[in-house]
C-alpha positions as CSV (number, residue, x, y, z in Angstrom):
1,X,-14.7,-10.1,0.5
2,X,-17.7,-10.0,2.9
3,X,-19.8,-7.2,2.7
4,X,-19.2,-6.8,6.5
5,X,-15.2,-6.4,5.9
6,X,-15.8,-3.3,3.5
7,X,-14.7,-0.4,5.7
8,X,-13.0,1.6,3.0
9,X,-13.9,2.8,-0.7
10,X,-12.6,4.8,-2.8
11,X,-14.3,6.6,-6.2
12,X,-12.2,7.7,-9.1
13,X,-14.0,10.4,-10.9
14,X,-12.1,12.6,-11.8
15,X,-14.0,15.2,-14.8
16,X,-16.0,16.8,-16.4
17,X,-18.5,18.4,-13.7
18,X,-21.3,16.7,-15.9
19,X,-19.7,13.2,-15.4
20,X,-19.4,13.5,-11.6
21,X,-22.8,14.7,-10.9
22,X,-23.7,11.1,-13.1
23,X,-21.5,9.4,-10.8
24,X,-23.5,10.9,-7.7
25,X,-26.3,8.6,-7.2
26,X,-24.0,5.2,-7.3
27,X,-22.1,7.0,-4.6
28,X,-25.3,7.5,-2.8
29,X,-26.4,3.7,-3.5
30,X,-23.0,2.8,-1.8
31,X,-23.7,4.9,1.2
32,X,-27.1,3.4,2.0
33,X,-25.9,0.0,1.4
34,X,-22.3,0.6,3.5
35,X,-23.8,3.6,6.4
36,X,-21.0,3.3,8.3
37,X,-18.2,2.6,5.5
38,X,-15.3,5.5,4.9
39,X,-16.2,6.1,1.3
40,X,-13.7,8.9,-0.4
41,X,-13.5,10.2,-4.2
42,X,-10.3,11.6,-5.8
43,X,-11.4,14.0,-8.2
44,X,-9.4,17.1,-10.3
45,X,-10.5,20.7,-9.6
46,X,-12.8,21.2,-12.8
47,X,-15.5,19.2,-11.1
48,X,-14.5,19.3,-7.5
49,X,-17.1,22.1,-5.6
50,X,-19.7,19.5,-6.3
51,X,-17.5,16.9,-4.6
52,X,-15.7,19.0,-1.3
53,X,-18.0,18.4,1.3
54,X,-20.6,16.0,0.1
55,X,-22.6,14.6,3.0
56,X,-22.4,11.2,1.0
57,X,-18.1,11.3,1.8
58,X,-15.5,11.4,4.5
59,X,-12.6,12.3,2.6
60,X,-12.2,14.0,-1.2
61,X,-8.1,14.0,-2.7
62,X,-8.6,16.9,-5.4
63,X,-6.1,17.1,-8.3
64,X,-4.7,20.6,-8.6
65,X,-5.0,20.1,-12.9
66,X,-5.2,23.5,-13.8
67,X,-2.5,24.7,-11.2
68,X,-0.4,22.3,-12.4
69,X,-1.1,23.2,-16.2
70,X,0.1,26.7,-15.3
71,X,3.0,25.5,-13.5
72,X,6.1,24.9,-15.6
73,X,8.0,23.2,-12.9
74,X,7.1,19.6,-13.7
75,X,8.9,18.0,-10.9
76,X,6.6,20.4,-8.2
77,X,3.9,18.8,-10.3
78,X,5.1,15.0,-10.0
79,X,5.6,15.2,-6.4
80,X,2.7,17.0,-5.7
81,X,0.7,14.2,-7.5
82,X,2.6,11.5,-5.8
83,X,2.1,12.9,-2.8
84,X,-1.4,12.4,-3.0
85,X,-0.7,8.7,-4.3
86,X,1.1,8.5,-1.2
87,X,-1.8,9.4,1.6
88,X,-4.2,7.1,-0.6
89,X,-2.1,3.9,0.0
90,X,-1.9,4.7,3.5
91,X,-5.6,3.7,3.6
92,X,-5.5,0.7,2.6
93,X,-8.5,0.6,0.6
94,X,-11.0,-2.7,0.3
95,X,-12.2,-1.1,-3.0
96,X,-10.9,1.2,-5.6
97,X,-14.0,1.9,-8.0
98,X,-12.9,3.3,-11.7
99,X,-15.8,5.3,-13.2
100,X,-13.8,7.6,-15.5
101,X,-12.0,4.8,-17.3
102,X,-9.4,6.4,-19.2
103,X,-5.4,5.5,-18.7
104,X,-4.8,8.1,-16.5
105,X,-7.3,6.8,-14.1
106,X,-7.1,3.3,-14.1
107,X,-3.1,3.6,-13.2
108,X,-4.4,5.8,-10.2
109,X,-6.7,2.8,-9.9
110,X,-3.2,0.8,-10.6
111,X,-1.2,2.5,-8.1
112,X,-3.5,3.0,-5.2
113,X,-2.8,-0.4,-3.4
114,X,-6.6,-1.3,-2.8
115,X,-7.2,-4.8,-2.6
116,X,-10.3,-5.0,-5.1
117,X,-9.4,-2.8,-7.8
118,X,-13.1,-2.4,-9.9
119,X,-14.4,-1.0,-13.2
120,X,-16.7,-1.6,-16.3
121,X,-16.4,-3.5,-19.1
122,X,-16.3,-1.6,-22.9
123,X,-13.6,1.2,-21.5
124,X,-11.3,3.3,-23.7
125,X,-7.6,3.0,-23.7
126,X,-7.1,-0.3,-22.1
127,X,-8.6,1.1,-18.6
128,X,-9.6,-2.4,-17.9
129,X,-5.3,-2.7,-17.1
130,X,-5.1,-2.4,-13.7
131,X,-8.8,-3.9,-12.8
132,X,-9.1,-6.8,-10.7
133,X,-12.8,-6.8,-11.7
134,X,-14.3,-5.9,-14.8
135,X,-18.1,-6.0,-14.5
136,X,-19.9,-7.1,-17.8
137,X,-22.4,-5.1,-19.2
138,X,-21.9,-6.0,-22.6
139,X,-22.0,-2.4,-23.3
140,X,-19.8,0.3,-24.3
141,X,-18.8,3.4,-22.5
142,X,-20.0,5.4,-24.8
143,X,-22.8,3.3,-25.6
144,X,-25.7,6.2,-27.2
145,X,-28.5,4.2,-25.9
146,X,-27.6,3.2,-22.3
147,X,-27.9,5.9,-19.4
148,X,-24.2,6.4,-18.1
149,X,-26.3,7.1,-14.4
150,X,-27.6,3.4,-15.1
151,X,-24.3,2.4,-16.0
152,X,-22.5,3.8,-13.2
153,X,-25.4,2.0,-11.0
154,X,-24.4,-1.4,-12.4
155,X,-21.1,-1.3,-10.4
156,X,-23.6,-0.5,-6.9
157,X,-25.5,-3.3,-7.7
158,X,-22.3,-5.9,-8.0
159,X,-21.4,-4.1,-4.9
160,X,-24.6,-5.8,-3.3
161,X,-26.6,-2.4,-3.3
162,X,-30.6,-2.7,-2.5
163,X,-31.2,0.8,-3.3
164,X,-30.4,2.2,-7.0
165,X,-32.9,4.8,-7.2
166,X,-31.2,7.6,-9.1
167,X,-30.8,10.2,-6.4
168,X,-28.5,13.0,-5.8
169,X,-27.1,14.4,-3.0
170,X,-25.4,17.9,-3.3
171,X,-23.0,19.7,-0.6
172,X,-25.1,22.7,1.2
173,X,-23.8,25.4,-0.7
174,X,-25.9,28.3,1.4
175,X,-22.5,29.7,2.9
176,X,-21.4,30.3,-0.3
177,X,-23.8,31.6,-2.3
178,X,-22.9,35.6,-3.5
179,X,-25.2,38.1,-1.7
180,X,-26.0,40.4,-5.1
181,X,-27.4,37.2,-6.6
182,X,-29.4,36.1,-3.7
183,X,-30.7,39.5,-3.8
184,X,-31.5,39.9,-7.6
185,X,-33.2,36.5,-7.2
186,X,-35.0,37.6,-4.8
187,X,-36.5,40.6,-6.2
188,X,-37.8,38.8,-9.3
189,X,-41.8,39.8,-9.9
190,X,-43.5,37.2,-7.8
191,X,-46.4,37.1,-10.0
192,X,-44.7,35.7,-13.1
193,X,-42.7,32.4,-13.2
194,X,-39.2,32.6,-14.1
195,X,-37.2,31.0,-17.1
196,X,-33.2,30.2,-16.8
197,X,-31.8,30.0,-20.4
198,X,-28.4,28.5,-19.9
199,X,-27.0,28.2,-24.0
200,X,-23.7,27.9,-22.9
201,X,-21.8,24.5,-23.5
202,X,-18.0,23.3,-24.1
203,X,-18.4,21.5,-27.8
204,X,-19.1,23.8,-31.0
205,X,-21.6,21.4,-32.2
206,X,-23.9,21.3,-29.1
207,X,-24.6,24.3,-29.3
208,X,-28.0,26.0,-30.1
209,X,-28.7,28.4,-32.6
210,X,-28.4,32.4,-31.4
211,X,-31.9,33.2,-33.5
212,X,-32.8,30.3,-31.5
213,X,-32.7,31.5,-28.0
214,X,-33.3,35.6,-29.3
215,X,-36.7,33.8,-30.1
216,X,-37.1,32.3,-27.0
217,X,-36.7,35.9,-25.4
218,X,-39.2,37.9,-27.7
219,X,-41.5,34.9,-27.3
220,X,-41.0,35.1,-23.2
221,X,-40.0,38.3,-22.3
222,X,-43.4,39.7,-21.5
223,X,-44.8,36.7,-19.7
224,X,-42.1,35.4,-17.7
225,X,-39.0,36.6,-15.7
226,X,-35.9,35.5,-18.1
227,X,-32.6,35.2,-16.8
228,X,-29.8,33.9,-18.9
229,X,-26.4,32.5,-17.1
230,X,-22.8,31.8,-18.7
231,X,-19.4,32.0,-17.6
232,X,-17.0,34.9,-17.6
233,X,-15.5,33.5,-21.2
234,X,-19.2,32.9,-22.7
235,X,-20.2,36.5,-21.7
236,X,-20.2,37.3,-25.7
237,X,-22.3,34.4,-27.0
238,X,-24.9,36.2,-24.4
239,X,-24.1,39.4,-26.0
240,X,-24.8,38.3,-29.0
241,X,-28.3,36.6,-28.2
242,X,-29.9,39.6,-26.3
243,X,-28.4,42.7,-28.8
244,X,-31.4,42.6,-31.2
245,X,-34.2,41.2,-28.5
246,X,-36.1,43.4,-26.4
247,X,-34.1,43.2,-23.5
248,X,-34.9,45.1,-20.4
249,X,-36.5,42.7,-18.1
250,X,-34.0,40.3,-18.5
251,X,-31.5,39.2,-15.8
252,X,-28.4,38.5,-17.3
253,X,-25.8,36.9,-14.8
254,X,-23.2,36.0,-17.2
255,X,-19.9,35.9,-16.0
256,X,-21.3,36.9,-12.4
257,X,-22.0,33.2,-11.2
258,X,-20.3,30.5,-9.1
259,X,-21.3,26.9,-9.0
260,X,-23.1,27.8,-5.9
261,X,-25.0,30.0,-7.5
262,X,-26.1,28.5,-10.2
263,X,-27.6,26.1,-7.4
264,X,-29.3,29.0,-6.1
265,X,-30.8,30.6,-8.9
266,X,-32.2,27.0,-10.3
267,X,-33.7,26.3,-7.2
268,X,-35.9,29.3,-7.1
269,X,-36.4,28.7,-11.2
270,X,-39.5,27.0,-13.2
271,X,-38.0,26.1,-16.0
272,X,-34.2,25.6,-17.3
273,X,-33.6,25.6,-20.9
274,X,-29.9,24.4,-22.1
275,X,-28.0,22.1,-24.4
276,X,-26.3,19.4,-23.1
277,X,-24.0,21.3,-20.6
278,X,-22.8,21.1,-17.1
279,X,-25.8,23.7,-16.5
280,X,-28.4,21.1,-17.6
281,X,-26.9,18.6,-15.2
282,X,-26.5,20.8,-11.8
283,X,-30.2,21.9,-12.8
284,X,-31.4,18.2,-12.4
285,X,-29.3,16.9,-9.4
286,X,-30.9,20.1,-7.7
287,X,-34.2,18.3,-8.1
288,X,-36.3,21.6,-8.4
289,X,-36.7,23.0,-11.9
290,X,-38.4,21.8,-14.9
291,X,-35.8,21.1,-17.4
292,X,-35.6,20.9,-21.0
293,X,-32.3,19.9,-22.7
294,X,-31.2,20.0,-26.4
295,X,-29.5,17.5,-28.3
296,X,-27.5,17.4,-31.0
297,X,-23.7,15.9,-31.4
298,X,-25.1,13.9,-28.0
299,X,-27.6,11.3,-27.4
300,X,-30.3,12.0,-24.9
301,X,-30.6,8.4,-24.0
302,X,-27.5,8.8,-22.3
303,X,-27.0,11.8,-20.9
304,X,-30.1,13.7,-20.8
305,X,-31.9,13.9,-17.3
306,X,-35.2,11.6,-17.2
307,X,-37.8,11.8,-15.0
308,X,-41.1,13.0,-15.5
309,X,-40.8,16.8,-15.1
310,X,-37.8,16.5,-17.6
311,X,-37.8,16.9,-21.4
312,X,-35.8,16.6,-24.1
313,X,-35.3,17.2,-27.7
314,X,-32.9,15.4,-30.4
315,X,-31.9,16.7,-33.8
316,X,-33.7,14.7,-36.1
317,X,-31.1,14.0,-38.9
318,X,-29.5,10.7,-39.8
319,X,-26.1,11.5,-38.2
320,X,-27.0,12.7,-34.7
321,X,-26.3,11.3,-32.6
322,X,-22.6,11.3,-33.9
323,X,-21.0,11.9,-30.1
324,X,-17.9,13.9,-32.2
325,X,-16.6,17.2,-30.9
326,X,-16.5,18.5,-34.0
327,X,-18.6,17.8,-37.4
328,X,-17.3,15.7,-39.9
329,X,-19.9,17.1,-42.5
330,X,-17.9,18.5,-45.2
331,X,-21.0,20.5,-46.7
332,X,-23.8,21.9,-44.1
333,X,-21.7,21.7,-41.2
334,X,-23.2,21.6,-37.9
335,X,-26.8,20.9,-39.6
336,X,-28.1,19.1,-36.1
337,X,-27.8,22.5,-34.5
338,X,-30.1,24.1,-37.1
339,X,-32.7,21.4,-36.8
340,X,-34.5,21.9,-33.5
341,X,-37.0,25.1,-33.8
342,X,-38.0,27.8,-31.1
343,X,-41.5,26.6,-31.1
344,X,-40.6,22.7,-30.4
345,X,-39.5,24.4,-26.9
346,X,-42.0,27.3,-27.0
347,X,-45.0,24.4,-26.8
348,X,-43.1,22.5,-23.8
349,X,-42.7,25.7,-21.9
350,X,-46.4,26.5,-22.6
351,X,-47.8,23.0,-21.7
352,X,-45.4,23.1,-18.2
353,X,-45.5,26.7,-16.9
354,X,-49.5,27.6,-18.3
């Protein structure tokens, strides 16, 4: 089909928040390459608010997951779901573009009538079904050594794409952001730079140690403004970390924050400090912050944000990266997570903010 004749695309990406930000700048390279090209994403509600209202999209189809999780009436669920099927046929699409490459996207890919169905070579469970086009990379999805932004790039660049500079654009989330935040934010001493330790994450064994960041706070504390961010369900692992550090200039926002707020409080940060996490990510596709980010079940050369204000640090044992949710070490479990020290991060901090 002639570049000219592409008038409709459509993105399937459908989680983690992480991965969709990744997906952002081949969206972006698609847009500069197609201006005036409908290009729409169907994407589930975990990683949606980053996806609602992108300037880069006309139209987003959001998968109700967790409403449908809760809902024990499967046929609401079904029809619902094919509902959705239904409006994206109607479209007609010229391309369907598989990022996620898991079953249950490649048969939306399958059933979503486009007439150039596209994804990746090195997939998992037999995505590669309902492709029309697999582009070879000789790599695998979960290849430890290859950027997934690169990766999802490749697929701009067989679309013809000039542009692939890694670039993200984010909705304007101003309207949303919640007025106690802004004004806590806002109030932060002026004369001191400000630290956001985010040590939250989803896997057991990317996560840091709690002496860890307790020294990061005794070490900072004085210095800096420090404010640590979780969600509502991580509000103890903050607890925990600040109940034997001296804590009274320290802003915690756990459990207080949206997604839009987390944009706002990195924007007006120095520094974010996190594991591999969602938090890490939204920090680097709001282009402000420096960022460090820890690695230790996950490999840095693929995930980690690069650039020259970013840093990060792997665990340096033989096993990591092992890219498993949980450790398969029978004795010393979870050893990566004990091998990066406070002053590995108090050193980058220094040589950045000082």
């Amino acid at each position: 089909m002639a570049a000219n004749k592409i008038k409709k695309i459509l993105i399937i990406r459908l989680s983690a928040l992480g991965d969709a930000i990744h997906t952002l700048p081949m969206a972006n390279a698609i847009r500069k390459q197609y201006p005036d090209a409908q290009i729409d994403w169907i994407v589930e509600d975990k990683a949606a608010e980053f996806i609602i209202n992108n300037p880069l999209l006309n139209n987003v189809y959001v998968l109700e997951r967790k409403k449908w999780k809760e809902n024990p009436n499967r046929t609401e669920n079904i029809k619902e779901f094919f509902s959705i099927i239904k409006n994206i046929r109607k479209e007609k699409y010229d391309i369907v573009i598989d990022t996620q490459q898991l079953l249950k996207s490649s048969l939306i890919m399958g059933l979503s009538g486009g007439k150039r169905k596209i994804t990746l070579d090195g997939g998992r469970e037999f995505s590669f079904i309902f492709a029309d086009e697999i582009i070879k990379t000789g790599r695998k999805q979960f290849d430890i050594n290859y950027h997934v932004v690169k990766r999802n790039l490749e697929i701009a660049k067989y679309l013809g794409c000039k542009s692939l500079e890694t670039e993200f654009i984010i909705p304007d989330f101003s309207k949303k952001y919640t007025k106690e935040i802004v004004r806590r934010i806002d109030n932060l001493d002026k004369n001191k730079k400000t630290i956001v330790l985010a040590p939250a994450t989803t896997w057991t064994n990317k996560h840091w140690t709690i002496e860890g960041w307790q020294n990061l706070i005794n070490e900072f504390k004085e210095e800096y403004n420090i404010i640590l961010t979780a969600s509502e369900k991580e509000k103890p692992l903050i607890k925990e970390i600040i109940q034997n550090t001296e804590h009274k200039n320290i802003i915690d926002l756990s459990g207080q924050t949206g997604l839009s707020d987390l944009v706002y409080i990195y924007k007006n940060a120095d520094i974010v400090i996190s594991p591999d996490s969602g938090s890490a990510h939204i920090a680097w596709a709001v282009n402000k912050p420096e960022i460090i980010t820890l690695f230790f079940a996950t490999s840095a050369k693929r995930t980690a944000p690069y650039g020259e204000k970013y840093y990060s640090i792997s665990a340096n044992i033989s096993c990591s990266p092992c890219m498993k949710k949980h450790c398969k070490l029978n004795s010393n479990p979870n050893k990566c997570t004990r091998s990066i020290t406070s002053e590995q991060i108090i050193n980058i901090v220094k040589k950045v903010l000082q």
